[in-house]
N, C-alpha and C positions, 0 to 999 in steps of 0.2 A: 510378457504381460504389458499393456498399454500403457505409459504413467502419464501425470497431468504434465503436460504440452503446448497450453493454451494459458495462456498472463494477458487478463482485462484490466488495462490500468485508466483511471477518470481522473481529472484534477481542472482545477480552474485557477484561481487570484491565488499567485506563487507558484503556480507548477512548473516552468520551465525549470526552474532551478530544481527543483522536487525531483523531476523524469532524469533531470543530469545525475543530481545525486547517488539515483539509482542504478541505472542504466551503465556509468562509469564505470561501476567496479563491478560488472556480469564479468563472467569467464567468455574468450572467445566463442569456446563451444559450446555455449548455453542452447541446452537442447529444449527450446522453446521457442512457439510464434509467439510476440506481444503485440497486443493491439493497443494504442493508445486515442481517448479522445483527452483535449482538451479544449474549452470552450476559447471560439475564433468566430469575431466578426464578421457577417456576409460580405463578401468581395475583399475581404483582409489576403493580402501577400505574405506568407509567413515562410522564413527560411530556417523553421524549428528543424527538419529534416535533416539538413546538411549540419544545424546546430550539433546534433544527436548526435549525427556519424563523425563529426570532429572531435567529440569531446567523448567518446566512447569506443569499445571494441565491434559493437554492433552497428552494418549497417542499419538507415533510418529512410522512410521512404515514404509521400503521402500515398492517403490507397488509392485504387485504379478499380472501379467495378469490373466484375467476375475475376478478380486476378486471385492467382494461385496461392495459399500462403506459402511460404518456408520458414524452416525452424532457424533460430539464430537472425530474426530480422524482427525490426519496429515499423510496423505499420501506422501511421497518424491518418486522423480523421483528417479529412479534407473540408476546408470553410462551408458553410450551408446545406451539408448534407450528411445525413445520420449512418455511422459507420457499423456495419451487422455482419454477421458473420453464418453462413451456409455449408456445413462441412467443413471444405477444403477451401471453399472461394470466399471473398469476399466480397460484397454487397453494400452500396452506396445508394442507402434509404431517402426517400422523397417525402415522404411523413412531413407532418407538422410540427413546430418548435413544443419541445416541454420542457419545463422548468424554465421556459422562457429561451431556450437554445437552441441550437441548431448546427453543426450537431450537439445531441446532449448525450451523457451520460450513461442515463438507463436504460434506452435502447440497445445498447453494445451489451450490456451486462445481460438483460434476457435474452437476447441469441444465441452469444455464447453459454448461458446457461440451458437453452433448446438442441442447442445442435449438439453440444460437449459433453454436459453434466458433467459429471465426476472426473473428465481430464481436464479441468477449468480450476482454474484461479480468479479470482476479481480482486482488486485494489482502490484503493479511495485514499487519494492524498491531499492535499494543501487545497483550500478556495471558498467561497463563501456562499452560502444558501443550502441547500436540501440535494442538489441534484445526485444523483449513486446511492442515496439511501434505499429505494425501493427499486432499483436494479437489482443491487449487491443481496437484498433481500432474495428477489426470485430465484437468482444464481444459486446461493445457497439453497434453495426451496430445489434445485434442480440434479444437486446433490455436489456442487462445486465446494472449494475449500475458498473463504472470504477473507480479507484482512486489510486493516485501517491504519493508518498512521498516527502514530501517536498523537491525539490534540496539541498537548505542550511544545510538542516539536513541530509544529507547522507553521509555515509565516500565517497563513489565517486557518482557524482552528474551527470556523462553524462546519463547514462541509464534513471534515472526520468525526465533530462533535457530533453529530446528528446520523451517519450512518455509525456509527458507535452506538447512540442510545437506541436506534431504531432496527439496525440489521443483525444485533449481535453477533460481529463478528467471532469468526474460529482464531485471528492471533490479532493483537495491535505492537507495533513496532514503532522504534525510530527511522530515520532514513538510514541512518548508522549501519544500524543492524538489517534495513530489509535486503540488499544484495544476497547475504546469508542464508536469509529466512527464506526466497525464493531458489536458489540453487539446493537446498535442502526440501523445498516442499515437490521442484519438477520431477526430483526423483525417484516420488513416490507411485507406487504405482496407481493408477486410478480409481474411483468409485465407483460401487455398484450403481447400476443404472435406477432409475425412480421416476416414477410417473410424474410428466408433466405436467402442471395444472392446465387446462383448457383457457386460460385468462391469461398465459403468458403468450402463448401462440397468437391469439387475438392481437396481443399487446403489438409483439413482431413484427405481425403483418401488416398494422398502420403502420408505423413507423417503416415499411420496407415500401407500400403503397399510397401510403395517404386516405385507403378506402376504410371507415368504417361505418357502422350500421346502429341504429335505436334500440333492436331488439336484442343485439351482441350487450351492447350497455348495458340495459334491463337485468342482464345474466349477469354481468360482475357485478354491479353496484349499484346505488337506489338516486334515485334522481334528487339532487341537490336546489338550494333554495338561491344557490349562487350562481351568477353570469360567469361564462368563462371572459376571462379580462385581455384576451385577444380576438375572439369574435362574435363575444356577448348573445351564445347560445346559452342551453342550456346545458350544465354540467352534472354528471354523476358524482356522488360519492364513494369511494372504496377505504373498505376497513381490511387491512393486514395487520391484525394484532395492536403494536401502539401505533401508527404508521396510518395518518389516518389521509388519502392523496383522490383529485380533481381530474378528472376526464369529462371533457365534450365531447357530442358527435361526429364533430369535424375530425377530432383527433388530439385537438394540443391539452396537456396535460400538466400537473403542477402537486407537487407535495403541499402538506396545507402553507410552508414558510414561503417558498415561492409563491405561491397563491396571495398571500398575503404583500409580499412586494408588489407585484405587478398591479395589486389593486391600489398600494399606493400611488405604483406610477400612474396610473390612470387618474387619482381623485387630484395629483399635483398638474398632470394636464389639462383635467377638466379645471382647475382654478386658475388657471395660465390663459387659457382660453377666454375665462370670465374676465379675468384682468386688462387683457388684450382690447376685449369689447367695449368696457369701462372707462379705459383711456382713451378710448377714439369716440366717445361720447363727450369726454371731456373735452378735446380737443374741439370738436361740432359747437358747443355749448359755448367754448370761448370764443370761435369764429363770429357765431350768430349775437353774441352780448356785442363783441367790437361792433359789428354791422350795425345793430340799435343803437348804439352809440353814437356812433359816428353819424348817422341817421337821425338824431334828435329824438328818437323815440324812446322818452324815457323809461315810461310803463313797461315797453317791451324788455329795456336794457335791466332795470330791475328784475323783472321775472326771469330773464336768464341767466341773469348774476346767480341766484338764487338757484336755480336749478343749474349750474354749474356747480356751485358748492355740496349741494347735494350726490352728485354724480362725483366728486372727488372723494368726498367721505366714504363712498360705497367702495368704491377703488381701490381707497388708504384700509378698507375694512380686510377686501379679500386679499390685500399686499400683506397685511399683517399675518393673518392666516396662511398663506404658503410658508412664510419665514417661518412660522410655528409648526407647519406640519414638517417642513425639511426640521428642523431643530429633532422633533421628535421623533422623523425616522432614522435620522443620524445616532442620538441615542440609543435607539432599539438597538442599531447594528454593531455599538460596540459594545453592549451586552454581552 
């Protein structure tokens, strides 16, 4: 009888150490493929691989599109492209970033929840923001067994907090204890199979293509009154129980927290910009008062004294307000 064989593990801010922790103490013959993303910079050099297979039983290896899996090996998402999983091969997705990544998270989770169901596992450990919440969601929707890392015991605790309240998971552990918990859950034998919802296939697909469509939208979710904050389309809304997440039609996608950051980075860009402008007006303004100046032109030199100072205060207004929106998205985050 088939048992689950397939370990999806996500992690972001703290997860090297998190993938060590675990990974270390596998048994050689850990009769399982893992797949791991963890979120990496476009164009970032990362020697996580070699990290892995030094400080562990198991080799470690970034993936290679259509490559084979085998059991007893760590597959890592490779920088700028979203790691999917097809049967037996694996698929290095062209999609657009969500949750602000690339690769992210939740595309790993509904594939291996599409192609596996019930011989899947998903994991969610250490890092900050929403991303795995509604992956790890589907996964289990697809009939996989799901589990989260303890909050308390993560170096940052939003990522598990939020697929905690959101995905409810089937176990949460420490790092302690998950080596355990996985060499006791592979040996199970698998889940009966369960219909897939038609919204995660969709999902897949972008993330495997980049292509999607208005009228596929329409079908999961209701059009939203918000701009997506990466190419300021329009975006759907989708409701999964409490779990309430952001799709455009281009593709890029965002849980409402993620959603909510990148809108900050957006309104902190757009005040950077304004400040930008505001200073170099200032600069113009004292140029042209010297020039009157030095010119004898009093009149003129008045009026742009004046509207120098003006043009400072405006300045000194929007400087204020960045310092106040970073104060106050700092606070949020340590929330």
């Amino acid at each position: 009888m088939p048992h689950r064989d397939i370990v999806a593990i996500g992690t972001s801010a703290g997860g090297v150490d998190a993938l060590r922790s675990v990974t270390r103490k596998l048994s050689p013959d850990f009769d399982a493929t893992i797949l791991v993303v963890i979120h990496l910079a476009s164009g970032f050099s990362s020697s996580l691989d070699r990290f892995l297979s030094q400080n562990g039983p198991l080799p470690a290896s970034f993936a290679r599109d259509d490559e084979k899996i085998e059991p007893g090996h760590i597959y890592l998402a490779p920088p700028d492209r979203h790691l999917l999983l097809d049967g037996h091969r694996l698929l290095l997705g062209r999609g657009p970033r969500e949750n602000n990544a690339k690769p992210a998270i939740d595309p790993l989770f509904r594939s291996v929840g599409l192609c596996c169901g019930g011989r899947a596992i998903g994991i969610v450990l250490s890092g900050m923001l929403g991303d795995g919440a509604a992956g790890l969601l589907a996964l289990k929707q697809c009939g996989g067994i799901t589990v989260v890392q303890e909050p308390s015991d993560a170096a940052y605790a939003e990522m598990p907090e939020i697929a905690l309240r959101r995905a409810q998971p089937d176990h949460v552990a420490a790092l302690s204890a998950m080596p355990a918990l996985l060499t006791k859950l592979i040996r199970q034998p698998s889940g009966e199979p369960v219909l897939v919802p038609e919204r995660i296939k969709f999902e897949v697909e972008i993330a495997r293509s980049g292509h999607s469509n208005m009228n596929e939208m329409d079908r999961i979710g209701r059009r939203s009154l918000l701009a997506c904050p990466d190419c300021h389309g329009v975006m759907w809304e989708i409701d999964e129980g409490d779990l309430v997440r952001y799709r455009c039609h281009v593709g890029h996608a965002y849980t409402a927290e993620t959603a909510e950051f990148a809108i900050d980075e957006n309104l902190t860009g757009a005040l950077a910009s304004a400040l930008r402008a505001l200073d170099e007006r200032v600069a113009v303004t004292q140029t042209l008062r010297d020039k009157a100046v030095a010119s004898g032109h009093n009149k003129s030199a008045e009026w742009w004294t004046l509207r120098n100072g003006e043009v400072e205060h405006e300045a000194e207004v929007i400087r204020e307000s960045i310092l106040r929106i970073e104060e106050l998205i700092g606070d949020n985050r340590r929330r």
